[in-house]
N, C-alpha and C positions, 0 to 999 in steps of 0.2 A: 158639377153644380154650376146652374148659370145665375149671374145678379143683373140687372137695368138697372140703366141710371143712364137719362137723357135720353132714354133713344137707344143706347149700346148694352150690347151684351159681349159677357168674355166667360171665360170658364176659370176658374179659381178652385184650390185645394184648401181640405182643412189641415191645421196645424194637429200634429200629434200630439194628443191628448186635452186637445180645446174641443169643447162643442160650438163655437162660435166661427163664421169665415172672417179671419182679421181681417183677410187685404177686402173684402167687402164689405166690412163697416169703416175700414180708413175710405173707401173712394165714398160711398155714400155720405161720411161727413163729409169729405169734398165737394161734393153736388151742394148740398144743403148749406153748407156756408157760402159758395160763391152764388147760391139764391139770394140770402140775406143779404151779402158783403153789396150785392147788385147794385143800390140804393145810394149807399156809401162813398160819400168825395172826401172826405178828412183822409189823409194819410195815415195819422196817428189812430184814427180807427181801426181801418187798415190792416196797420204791421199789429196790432194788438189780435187783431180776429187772425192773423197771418201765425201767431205765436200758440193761439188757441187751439186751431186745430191741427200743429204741429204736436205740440204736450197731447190731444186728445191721439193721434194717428201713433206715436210713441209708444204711449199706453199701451193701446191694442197689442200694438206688431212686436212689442218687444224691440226694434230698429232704432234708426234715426230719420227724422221726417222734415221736409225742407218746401216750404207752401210758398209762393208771390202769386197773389189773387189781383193783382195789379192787370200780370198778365198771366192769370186763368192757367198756372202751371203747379203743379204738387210732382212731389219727388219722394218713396221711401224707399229703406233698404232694411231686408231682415236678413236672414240664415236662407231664404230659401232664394236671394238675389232682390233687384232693382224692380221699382214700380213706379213707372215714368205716366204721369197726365196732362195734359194739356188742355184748354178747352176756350169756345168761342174767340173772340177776336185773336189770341193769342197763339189757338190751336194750329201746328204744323207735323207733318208725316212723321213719328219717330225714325230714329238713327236706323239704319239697318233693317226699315222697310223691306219685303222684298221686289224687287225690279219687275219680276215675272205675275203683279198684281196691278192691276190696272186701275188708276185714278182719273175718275170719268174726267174726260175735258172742260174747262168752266167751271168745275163741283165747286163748294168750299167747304174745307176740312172746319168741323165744328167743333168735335171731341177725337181724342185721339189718345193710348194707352199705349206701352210696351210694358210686358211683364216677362219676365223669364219663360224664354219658348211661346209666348202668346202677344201676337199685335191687333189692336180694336181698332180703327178708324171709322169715325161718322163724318158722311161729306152731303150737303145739298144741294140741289141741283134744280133749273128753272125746265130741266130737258121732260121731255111725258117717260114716264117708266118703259113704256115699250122696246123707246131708245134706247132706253139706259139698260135693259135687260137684257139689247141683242147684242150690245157696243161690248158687255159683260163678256157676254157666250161664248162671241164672235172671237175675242182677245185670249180669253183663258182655253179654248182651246189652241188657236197659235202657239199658245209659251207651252203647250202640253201639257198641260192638267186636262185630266178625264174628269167627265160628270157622273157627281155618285148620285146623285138623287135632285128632281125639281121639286115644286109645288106653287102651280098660280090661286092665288086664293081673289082675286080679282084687282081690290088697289096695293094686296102685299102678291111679292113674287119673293120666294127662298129658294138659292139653290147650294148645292153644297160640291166643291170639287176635289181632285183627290192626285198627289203626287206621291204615289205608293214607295217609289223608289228611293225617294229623300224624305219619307214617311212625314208629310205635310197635308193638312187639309183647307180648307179655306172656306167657308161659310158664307154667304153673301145676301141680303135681304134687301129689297128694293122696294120703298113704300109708299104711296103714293100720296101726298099732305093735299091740304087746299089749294095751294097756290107754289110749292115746289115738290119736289119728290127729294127721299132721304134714302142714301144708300150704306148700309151699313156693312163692313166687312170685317171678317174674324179671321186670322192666318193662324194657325198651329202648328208648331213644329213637333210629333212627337218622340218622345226617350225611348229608345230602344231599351 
């Protein structure tokens, strides 16, 4: 199952025996508060909306949930592990990135996830897609990822690569805005 929000997609499971995806309505109250929160200069606002959609992200996950919308970072953890966000001015590459992914030159990381086995990063970039889709190509196959499938669709490019051996995939969507291009990438690691 995929969810959006901002720009990113990641892949998420359902909980056994919930028909709901928890960690996708915890990140979507995430999104949605740091819309509202956007506006907002009292501190004490703030930590109270910082509290709110902690108690709400709780609820869901059954976890514990740790929000600073100060700087645009939410933290939870259930039974199935850790669920790290980050977002705009705040947003930086999660812990344990992997190396062999390339982070266009100049981009900047606007949203950024790790979940257990899954990392999302949204970066923008002033570069034309063309660039940014061979700079893509060009890199990932150097670090040896094979291409499992393209698709130009004209201002989106998707393409999807594949490290069969350390059972990882890597997703990548390049999209072309009005005035920058947005690159979004999905790594997967998956369980044997």
């Amino acid at each position: 199952m995929l969810f959006r929000c901002v720009g990113m997609e990641t892949k998420t499971k359902k909980m056994k025996g919930e028909g709901i995806m928890v960690k996708v309505v915890s990140v979507l109250v995430l999104c949605l508060a740091v819309a509202v929160v956007a506006g907002c200069r009292k501190k004490s606002q703030e930590q109270a909306m910082n509290k709110a959609i902690e108690k709400a992200i709780e609820k869901q996950s059954g976890g514990k949930a740790k929000v600073d919308l100060s700087k645009g970072q939410m933290t939870f953890k259930d039974k199935e592990g850790q669920v790290t966000v980050s977002q705009g001015g705040g947003a930086q590459l999660p812990d344990g990135f992997p190396k062999d992914v390339l982070i266009h030159k100049g981009a900047a990381i606007t949203i950024a996830s790790k979940q257990p086995n899954v990392f999302s990063v949204v970066l923008t970039s002033k570069d034309d897609k063309s660039k940014i889709v061979d700079a893509y190509k060009s890199s990932l196959k150097s670090q040896g990822w094979e291409e499992a499938s393209s698709m130009d669709m004209g201002d989106v490019t998707t393409f999807e690569y594949k490290k069969e051996k350390e059972n990882r995939t890597l997703v990548v969507n390049v999209t072309k805005e009005s005035d920058k291009t947005q690159i979004t990438l999905i790594v997967e690691t998956r369980k044997e």
